[in-house]
LUMKE-846356 format. One record per residue (C-alpha): y negated, z negated, x; residue in three letters. Coordinates in pm, whole numbers, plus 32768, in hexadecimal, padded with zeros to 4 digits. Layout:
BEGIN
YZXALA ...
//
This chain:
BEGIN
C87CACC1D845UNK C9C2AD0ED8D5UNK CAEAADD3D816UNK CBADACBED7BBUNK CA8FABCCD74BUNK CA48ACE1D671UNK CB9FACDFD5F5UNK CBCBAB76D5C9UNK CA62AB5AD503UNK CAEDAC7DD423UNK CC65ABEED3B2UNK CC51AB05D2C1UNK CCB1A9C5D2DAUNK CDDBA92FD23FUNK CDAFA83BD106UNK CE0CA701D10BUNK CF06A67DD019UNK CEE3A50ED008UNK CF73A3F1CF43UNK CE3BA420CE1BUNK CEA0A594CE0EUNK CFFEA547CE02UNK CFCDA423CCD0UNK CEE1A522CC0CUNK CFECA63CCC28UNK D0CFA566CB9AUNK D01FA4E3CA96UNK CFE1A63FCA23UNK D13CA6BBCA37UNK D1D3A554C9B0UNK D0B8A59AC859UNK D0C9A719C863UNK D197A7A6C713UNK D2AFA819C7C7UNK D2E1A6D7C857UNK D2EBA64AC6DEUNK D3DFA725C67CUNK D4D7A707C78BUNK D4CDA58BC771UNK D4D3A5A4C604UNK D613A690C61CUNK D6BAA572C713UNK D652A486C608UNK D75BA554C501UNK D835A589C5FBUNK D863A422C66DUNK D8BAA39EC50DUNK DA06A4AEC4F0UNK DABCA3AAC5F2UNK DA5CA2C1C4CBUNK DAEFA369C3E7UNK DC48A3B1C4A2UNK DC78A2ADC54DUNK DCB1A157C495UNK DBB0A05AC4C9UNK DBE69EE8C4F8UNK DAC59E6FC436UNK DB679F3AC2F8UNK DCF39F8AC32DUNK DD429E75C40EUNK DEAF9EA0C3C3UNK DEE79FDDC414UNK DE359FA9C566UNK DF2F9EB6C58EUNK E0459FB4C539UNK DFBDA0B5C63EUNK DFD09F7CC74CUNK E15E9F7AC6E6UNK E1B3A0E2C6D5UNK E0B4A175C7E8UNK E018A066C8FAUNK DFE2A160C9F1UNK DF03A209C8F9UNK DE8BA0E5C839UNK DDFBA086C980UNK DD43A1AFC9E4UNK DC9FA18CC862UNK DC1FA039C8C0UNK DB8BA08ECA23UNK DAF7A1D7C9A0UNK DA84A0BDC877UNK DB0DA1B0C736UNK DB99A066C68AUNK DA499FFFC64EUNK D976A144C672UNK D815A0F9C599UNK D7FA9FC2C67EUNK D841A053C7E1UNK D74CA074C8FEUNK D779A1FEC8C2UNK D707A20EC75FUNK D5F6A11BC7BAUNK D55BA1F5C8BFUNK D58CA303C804UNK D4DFA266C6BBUNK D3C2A1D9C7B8UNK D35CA333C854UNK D351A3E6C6E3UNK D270A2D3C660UNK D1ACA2F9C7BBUNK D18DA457C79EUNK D12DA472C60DUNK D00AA37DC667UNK CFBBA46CC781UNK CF7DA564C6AEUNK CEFBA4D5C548UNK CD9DA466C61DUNK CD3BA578C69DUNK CDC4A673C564UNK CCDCA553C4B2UNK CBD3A59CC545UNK CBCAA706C56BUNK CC2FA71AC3F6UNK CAE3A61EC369UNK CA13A72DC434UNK CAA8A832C396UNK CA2FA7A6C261UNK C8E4A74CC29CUNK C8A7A8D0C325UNK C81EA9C0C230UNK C8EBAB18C206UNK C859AC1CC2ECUNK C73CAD0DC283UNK C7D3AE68C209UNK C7FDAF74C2FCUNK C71BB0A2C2DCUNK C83FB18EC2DFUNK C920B13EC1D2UNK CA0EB25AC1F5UNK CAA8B1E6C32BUNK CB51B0C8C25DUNK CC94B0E6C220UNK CC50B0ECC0A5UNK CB20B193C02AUNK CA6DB205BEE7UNK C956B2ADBE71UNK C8B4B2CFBD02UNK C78EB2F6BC69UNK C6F6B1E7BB7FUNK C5B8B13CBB67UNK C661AFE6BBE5UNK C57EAEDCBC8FUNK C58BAE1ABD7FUNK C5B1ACC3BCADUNK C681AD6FBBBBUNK C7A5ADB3BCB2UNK C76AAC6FBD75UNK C7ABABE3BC12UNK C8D5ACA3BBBDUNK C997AC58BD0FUNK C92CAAF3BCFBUNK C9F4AAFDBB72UNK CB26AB44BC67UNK CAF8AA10BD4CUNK CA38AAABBE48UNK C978AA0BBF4DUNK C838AAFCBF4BUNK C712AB46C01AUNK C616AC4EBFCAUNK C536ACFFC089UNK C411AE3BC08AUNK C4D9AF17BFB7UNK C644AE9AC01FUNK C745AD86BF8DUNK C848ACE3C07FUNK C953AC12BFD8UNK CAA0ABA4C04BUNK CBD3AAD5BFB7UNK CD17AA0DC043UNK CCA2A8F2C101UNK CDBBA822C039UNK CEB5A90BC11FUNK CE5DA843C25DUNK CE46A6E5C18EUNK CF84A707C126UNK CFE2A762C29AUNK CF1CA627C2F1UNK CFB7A558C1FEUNK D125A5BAC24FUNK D0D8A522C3A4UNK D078A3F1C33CUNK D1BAA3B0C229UNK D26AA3F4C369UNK D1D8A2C4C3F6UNK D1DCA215C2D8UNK D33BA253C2CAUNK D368A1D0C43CUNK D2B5A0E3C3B0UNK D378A06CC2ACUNK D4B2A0A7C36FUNK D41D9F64C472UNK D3B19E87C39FUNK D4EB9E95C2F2UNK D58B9E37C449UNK D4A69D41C498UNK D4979C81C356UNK D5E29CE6C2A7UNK D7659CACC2D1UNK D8C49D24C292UNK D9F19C69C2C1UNK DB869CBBC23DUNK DC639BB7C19DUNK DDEA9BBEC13CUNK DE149B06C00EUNK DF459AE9BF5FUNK DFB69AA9BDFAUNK DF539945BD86UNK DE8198F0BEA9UNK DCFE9918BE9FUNK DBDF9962BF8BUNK DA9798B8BF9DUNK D95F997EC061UNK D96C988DC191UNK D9809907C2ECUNK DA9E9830C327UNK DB4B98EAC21DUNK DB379A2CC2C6UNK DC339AF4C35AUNK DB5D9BCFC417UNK D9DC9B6DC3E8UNK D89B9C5CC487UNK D7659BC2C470UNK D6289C33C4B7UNK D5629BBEC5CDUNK D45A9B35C4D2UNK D56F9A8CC3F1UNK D5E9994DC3ECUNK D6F79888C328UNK D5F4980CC203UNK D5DC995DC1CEUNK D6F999A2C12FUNK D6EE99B0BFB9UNK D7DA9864BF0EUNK D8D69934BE0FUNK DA31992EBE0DUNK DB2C99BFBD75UNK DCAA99B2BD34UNK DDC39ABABD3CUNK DE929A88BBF1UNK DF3A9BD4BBCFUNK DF519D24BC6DUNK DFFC9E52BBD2UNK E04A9F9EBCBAUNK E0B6A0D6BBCAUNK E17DA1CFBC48UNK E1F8A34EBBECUNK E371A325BBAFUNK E3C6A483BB63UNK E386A5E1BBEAUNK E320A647BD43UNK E224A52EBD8AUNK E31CA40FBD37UNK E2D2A2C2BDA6UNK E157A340BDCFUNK E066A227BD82UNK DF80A25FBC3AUNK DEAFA140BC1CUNK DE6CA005BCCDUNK DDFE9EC1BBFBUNK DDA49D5EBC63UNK DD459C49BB6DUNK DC809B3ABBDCUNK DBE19A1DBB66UNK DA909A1EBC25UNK D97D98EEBC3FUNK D830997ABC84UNK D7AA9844BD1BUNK D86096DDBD3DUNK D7E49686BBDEUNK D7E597BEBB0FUNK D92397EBBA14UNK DA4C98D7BA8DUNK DA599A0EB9FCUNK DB809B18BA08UNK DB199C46BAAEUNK DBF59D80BB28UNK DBD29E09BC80UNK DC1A9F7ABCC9UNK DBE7A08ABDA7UNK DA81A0E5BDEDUNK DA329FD1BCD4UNK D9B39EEABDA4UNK D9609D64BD39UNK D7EC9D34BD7EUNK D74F9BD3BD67UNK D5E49B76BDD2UNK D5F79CECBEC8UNK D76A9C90BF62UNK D8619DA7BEF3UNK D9D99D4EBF14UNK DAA79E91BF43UNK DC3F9EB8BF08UNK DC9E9F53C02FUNK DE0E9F07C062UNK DF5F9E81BFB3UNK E0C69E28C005UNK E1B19D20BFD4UNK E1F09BACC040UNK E34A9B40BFDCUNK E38599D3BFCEUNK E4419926C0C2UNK E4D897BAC0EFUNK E55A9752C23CUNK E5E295DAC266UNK E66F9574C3B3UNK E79B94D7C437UNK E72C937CC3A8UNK E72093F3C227UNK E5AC93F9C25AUNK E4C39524C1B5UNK E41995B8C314UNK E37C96D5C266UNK E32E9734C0E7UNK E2579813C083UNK E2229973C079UNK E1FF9A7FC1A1UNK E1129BA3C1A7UNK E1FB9CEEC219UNK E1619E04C2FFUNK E1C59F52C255UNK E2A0A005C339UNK E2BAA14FC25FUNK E1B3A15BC13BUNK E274A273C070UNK E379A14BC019UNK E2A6A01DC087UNK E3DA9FD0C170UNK E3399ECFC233UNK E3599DD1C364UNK E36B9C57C340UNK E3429B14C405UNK E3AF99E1C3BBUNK E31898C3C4C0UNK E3B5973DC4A2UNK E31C9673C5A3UNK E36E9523C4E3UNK E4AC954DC4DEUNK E5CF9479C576UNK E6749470C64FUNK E5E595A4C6DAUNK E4DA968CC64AUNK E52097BCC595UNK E4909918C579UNK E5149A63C49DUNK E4F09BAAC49BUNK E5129C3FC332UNK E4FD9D6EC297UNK E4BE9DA3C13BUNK E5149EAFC054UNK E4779E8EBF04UNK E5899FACBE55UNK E6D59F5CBF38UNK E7EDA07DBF10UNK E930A069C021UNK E972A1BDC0F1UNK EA91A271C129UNK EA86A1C8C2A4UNK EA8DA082C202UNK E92AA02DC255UNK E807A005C16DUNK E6B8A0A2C104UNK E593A0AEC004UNK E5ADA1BFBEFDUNK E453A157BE80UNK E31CA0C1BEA4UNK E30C9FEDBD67UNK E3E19E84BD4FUNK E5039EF8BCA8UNK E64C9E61BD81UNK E5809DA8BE7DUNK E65E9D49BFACUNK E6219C91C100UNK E6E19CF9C24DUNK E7029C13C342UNK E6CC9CF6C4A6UNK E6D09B9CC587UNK E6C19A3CC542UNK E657994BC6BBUNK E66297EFC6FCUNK E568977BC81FUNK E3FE972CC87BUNK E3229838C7CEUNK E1FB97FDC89CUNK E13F9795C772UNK E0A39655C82BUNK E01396FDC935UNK DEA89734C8CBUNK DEAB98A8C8CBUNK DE9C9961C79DUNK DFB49A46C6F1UNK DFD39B3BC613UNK E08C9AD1C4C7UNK E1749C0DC4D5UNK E2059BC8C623UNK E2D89ACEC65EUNK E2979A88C7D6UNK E2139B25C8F2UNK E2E59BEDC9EDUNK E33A9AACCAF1UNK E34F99AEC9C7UNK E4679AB3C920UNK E51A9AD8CA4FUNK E5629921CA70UNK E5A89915C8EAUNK E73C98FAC890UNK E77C9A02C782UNK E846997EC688UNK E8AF9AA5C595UNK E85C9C0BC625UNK E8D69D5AC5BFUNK EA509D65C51EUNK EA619BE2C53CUNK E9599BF2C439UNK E9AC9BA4C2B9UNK E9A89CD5C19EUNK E82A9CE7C0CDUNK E7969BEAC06EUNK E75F9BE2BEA7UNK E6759AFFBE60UNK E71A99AFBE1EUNK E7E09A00BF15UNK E7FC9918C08AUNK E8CB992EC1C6UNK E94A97FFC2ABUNK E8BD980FC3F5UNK EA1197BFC4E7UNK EA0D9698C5E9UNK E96E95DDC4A3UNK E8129649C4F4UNK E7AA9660C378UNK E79D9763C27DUNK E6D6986CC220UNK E6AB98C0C09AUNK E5BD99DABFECUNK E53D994DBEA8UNK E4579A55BE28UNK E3529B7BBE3EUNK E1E59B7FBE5AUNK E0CF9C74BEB4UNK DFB79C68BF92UNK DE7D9D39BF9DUNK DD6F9D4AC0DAUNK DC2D9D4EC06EUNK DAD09DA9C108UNK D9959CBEC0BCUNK D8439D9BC124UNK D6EB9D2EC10BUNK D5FA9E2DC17CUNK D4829DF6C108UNK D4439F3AC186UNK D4FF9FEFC09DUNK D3FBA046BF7AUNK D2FCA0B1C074UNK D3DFA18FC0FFUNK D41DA20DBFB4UNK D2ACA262BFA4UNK D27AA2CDC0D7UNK D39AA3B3C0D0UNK D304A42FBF3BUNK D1A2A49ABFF5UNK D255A55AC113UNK D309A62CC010UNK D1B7A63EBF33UNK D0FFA6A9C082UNK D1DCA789C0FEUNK D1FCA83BBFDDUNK D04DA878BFEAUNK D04EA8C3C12BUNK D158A9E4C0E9UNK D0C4AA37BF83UNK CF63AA60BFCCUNK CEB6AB5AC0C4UNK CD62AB35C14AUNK CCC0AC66C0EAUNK CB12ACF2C0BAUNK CA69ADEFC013UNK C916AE87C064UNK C82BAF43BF4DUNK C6E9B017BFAEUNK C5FEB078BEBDUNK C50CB1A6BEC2UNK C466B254BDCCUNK C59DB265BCD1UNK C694B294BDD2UNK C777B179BDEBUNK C869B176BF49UNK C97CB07BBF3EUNK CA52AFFCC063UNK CB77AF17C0BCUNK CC2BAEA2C19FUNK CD4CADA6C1E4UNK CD30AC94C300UNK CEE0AC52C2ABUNK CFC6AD05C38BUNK D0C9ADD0C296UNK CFFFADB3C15EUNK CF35AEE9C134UNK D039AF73C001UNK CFEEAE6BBF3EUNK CE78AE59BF6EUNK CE7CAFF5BEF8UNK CED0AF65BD84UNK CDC2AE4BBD98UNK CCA3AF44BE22UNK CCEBB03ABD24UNK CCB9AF19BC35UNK CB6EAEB6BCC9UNK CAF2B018BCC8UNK CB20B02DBB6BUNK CA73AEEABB12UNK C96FAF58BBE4UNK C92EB0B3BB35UNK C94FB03BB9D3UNK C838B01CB8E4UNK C7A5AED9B876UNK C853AEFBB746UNK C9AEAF1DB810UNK C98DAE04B8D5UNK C8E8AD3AB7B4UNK 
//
């Protein structure tokens, strides 16, 4: 055999690394703890954009706000999808690969941990001293009589020729086990709410009413699995709501307490009964909880045209331009009216006070000199027939705006409007009057069936993990030989040998005490 056929039968040759070996090394490092952990750290980390950013299923208004004071970044939210972050693709994947992974490694952490306990504890070691805790007496102790004491302190206990093997804190690992699975219950509980549940937000105003329909929805999120019978028939109307505010000291005008009264229908032939809606008291009927989420005013407004018809009456929900003194932005859309339709931008200030510049502000949140300014009043085509939707607090989009004829604009326009108060349109085009205050409040509707299992599941993680950090696994060893009793221990938890010291002591002294003693 030549040289180099002896070199070439000597160097090893190179493993393959095909598309098996590649799936099973991913598996492994997709279900490996690490992996668990990192995805379960995105996990927390992808719900802070939820948190800062406002999200259209639950502050709709101020998503619209951030649209009018910031498109540029309003539009990088929405293509990064932070408007609506615990539905994006992102969130999903990232939800998807942590349930994939806990799966991964509850089955085989099942299966190594039901062997675990169907082994007995090991036979004692000859030499005892080499443990890292060790005693020696002398006592006339049997066999039986110390498998019988360390079985009176939950031991699981084997004896042998002379020797006793015991050992304690299995629960350790179930509890390890069990936090697992509440995760994935949790996951769990988290999709079937989004399969089977829905939330929706509403704008209701003072007087008006709200029945659970889809149609009546400003903003409805179904689950793939729901469908409109699903819905639960109450309704409910908005009679009152009261705002308090701080009116003296550093925190002036800071809101208190938030109060709407309603008169609410469980089902389309159940009696009304009042109820009051707060904060974080939600309404719940038949598992549908109906959070306050939102408030701010609607003055009324009555517009009648250039033929002595009323065009518009009714009030107009206000987006709140500056929430320390609910100065906020109004529209005002006529499309009846004649000759030519008519559309108004408003701004109301619920506690009016003139500057020094002549101009006007709110001093305060609550409704104490409420005022309407008129910023622009157009005459013109508003678009409103052309099949595309608008938004209720613009008046037209950017072409329509550009064809409309303003009509008053800037110093043409009149002084504050009190309420009572009107202003004559010029060229006879109508008139424009502001007849009264009301409030609105937005609303969120969420069914989630998922949300007591969560509950739960989220109750036995906690339970589990406390076990799991509580307990150590942990075995003792006796040998007995003509009165000479040799006791050993050992710990099979990393970082828990100082508290074992306390407990072997303990044992020790069980084990050398008389009958009497023990008795």
């Amino acid at each position: 055999m030549s040289v180099k056929e002896l070199e070439k039968e000597q160097t090893p040759e190179q493993a393959s690394f095909g598309l098996v070996a590649w799936l099973r090394w991913a598996w492994r490092t997709l279900t490996s703890m690490r992996t668990a952990l990192i995805l379960l750290f995105l996990l927390a980390l992808g719900s802070v954009p939820g948190s800062l950013v406002p999200q259209r299923g639950v502050e709709p208004d101020k998503v619209a706000r951030l649209y009018e004071q910031s498109p540029a970044l309003a539009e990088w939210y929405d293509r990064f999808q932070l408007f609506e972050v615990f539905t994006s693709t992102w969130f999903a994947a990232i939800y998807l690969l942590l349930f994939t992974s806990l799966i991964g490694c509850i089955i085989p952490r099942t299966t190594v941990y039901l062997r675990e306990l169907r082994r007995k504890p090991p036979a004692a070691p000859k030499n005892l001293s080499r443990l890292p805790h060790h005693a020696v007496f002398e006592s006339d102790l049997g066999v039986e009589r110390a498998a019988a004491r360390l079985r009176k302190r939950r031991f699981r206990v084997v004896t042998g020729d002379g020797w006793v093997s015991a050992e304690k804190g299995y629960l350790r690992e179930t509890g390890n086990l069990f936090f697992h699975i509440a995760l994935v219950g949790i996951l769990l509980a988290i999709g079937a709410g989004s399969l089977y549940g829905y939330r929706g937000n509403v704008l209701v105003v003072e007087g008006d009413g709200f029945a659970n329909t889809v149609a009546a929805y400003d903003r409805f999120i179904p689950g793939s699995r729901v469908s409109a019978e699903s819905l639960e028939p109450f309704s409910f109307q908005l009679t009152d709501f009261n705002v308090a505010y701080q009116v003296t000291g550093d925190k002036r005008g800071q809101a208190l307490d938030y109060s709407a009264h309603l008169k609410v229908n469980e089902s389309p032939a159940a009696p009304a009964r009042d109820y009051e809606l707060k904060v974080n008291e939600p309404l719940e009927i038949d598992g549908t909880q109906t959070y306050l989420i939102g408030n701010g005013y609607a003055p009324v407004f009555k517009v009648t045209d250039g033929k002595g018809q009323v065009a518009f009456e009714g009030p107009v929900p206000c987006l709140i331009e500056d929430k320390a003194s609910m100065t906020s932005g109004c529209v005002v859309k006529a499309p009846d009216a004649q000759p030519s339709q008519l559309g108004f931008l408003l701004r109301f200030l619920p506690t009016s006070v003139p500057l020094t510049d002549g101009t006007h502000a709110s001093a305060f949140p609550g409704e104490l000199n409420p005022e309407v300014q008129i910023l622009g009043a157009f005459s013109g085509d508003l678009g409103l027939r052309s099949g595309k939707p608008q938004s209720v607090y613009e008046l037209a989009e950017p072409e329509v705006m550009r064809k409309l004829k303003p009509v008053l604009m800037g110093t043409d326009a009149p002084k504050p409007l009190a309420v009572g108060q009107s202003v004559d349109l010029p060229g006879g085009l109508g008139t424009i009057e502001f007849t009264g205050v009301k409030q609105w409040i937005t609303l969120q509707m969420a069914h989630d069936p998922g949300r007591f299992p969560a509950l739960l599941a989220a109750a036995t993680a906690v339970v589990a993990i406390a076990l799991s950090l509580m307990i150590r696994r942990r075995r003792v060893f006796v040998r007995v030989a003509q009165g000479r009793v040799e006791v050993g221990g050992l710990t099979r938890t990393e970082g828990s040998a100082t508290g074992f010291a306390e407990e072997f002591a303990d044992i020790v002294k069980v084990l050398s005490a008389g009958e009497k003693d023990v008795r």
